[in-house]
PLY file of the C-alpha trace (Angstrom):
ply
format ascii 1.0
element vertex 155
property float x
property float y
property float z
element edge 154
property int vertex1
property int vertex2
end_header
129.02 8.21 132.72
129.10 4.96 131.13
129.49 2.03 133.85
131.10 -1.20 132.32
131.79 -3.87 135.19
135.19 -5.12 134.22
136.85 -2.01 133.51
138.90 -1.14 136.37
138.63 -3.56 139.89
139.59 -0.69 141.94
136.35 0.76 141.10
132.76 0.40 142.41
130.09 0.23 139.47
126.50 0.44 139.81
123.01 1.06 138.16
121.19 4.20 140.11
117.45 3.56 140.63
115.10 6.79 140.08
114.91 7.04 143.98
119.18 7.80 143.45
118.42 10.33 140.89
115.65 12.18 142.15
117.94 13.24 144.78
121.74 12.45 142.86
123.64 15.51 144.32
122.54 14.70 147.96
123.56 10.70 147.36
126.84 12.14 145.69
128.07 14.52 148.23
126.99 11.48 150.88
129.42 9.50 149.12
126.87 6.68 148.60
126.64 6.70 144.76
129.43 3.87 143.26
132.47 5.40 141.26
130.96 4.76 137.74
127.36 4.88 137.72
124.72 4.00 134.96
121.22 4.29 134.07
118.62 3.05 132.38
116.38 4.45 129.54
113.45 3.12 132.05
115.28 5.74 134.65
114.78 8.29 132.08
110.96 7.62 131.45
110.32 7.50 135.20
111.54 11.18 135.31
110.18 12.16 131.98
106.41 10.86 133.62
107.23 12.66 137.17
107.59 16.04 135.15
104.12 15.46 133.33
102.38 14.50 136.48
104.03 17.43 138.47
100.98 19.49 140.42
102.65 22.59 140.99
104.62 25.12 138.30
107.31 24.68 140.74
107.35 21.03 141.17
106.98 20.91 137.16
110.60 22.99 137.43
112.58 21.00 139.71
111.40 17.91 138.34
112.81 19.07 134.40
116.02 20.47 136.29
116.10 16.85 137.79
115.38 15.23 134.47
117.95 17.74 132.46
120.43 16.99 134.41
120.24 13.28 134.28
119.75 13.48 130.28
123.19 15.10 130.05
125.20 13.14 132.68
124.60 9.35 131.67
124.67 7.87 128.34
121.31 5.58 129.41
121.53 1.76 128.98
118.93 0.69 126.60
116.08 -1.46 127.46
116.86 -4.79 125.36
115.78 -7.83 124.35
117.73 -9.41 127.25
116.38 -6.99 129.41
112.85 -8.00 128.10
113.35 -11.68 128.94
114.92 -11.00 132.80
111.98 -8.82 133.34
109.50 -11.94 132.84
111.86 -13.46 135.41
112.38 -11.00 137.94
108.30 -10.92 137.69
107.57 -14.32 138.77
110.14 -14.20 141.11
107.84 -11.37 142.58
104.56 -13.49 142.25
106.11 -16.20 144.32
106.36 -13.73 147.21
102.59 -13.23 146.92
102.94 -9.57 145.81
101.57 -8.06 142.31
104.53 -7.28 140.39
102.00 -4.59 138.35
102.76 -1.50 140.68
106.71 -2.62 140.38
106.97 -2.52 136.36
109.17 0.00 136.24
111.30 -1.05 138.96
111.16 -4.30 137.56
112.72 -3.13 134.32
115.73 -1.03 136.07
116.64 -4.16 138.02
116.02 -6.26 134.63
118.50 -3.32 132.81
121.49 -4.06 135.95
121.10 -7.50 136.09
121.78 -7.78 131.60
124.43 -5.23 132.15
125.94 -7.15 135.39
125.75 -4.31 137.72
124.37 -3.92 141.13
121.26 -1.63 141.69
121.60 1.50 143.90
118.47 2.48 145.47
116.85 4.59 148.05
113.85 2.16 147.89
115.04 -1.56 148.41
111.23 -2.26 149.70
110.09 -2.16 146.28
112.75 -4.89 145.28
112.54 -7.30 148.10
112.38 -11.00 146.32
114.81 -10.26 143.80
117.74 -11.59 145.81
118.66 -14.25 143.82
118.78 -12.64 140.89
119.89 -8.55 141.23
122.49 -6.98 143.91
120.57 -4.69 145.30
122.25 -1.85 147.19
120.01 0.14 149.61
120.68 3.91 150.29
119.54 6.49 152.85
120.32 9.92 153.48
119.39 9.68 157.07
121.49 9.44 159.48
121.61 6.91 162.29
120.52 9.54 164.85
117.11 10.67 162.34
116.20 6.25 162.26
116.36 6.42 165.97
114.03 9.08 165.98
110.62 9.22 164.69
110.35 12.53 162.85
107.56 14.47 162.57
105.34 15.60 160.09
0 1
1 2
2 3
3 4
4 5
5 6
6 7
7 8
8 9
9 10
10 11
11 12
12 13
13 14
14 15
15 16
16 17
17 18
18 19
19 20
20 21
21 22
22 23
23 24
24 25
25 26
26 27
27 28
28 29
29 30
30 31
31 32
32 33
33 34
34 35
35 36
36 37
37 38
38 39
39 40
40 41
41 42
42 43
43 44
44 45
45 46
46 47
47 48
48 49
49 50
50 51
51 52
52 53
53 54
54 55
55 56
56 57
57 58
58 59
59 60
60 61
61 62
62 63
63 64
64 65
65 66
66 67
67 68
68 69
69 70
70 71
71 72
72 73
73 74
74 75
75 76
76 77
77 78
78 79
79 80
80 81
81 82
82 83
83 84
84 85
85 86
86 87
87 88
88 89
89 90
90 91
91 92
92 93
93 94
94 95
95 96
96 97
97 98
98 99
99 100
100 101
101 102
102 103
103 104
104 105
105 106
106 107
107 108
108 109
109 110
110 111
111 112
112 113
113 114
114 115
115 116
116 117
117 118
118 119
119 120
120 121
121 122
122 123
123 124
124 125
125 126
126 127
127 128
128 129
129 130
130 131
131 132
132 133
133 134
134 135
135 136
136 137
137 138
138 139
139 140
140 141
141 142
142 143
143 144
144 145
145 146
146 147
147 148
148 149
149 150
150 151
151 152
152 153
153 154
């Protein structure tokens, strides 16, 4: 699933975050995910690194399930040149909001991949991309519903 912005105007396009993929069949069946979706190669290393840092045999499965999955629905978007040079941007955009944009490389470099590729970022975690405004469409996602926010759950 190739996403290319101009195709079709009937059509919502988007880049899915690793938050989106992690969980891609719940977003799916939510109907939250845009009509042609895309991903990054960064995506793909995110869930390559979750399965070699998985604790448990089980967590080690899911994750590769996860990760299969993902390999052999998207044809990833590469991580360019262009991508290289919106990433030093989307950086200092995050040291003017007084935050370390270390901890957010990788997110960094998926909103670096949608902004080259002109597509809007889908993610369950829009915290981790607040200051990019002005530069990436960010599209925040949530599988709870309004009843479970008005709610504090319990753990």
């Amino acid at each position: 699933m190739m996403a290319t912005a101009s195709a079709d105007p009937g059509l919502t396009y988007g880049m899915l975050d690793t938050s989106v993929l992690i969980d891609l069949g719940l977003y799916a069946q939510a109907h939250q995910t845009p009509d042609i979706c895309a991903v990054s190669t960064i995506a793909l290393a995110e869930l390559a690194f979750g399965v070699a840092v998985a604790k448990t045999h089980a967590e080690t499965v899911a994750r590769s399930q996860a990760y299969a999955t993902v390999k052999q629905l998207f044809d990833p978007i590469p991580f360019s040149l262009t991508c290289a040079d919106v990433y030093g941007q989307l950086a200092a955009l995050i040291l003017d909001t007084g935050r370390s944009p270390r901890p957010r490389r990788f997110d960094l470099m998926m909103a670096a991949a949608a902004v080259d590729a002109g597509l809007p970022l889908y993610t369950a975690n829009p915290d981790d991309f607040r200051g990019l405004e002005s530069r990436v469409v960010i599209v925040p996602l949530s599988l709870r519903t309004s009843e479970d926010q008005m709610s504090p759950s319990i753990s």
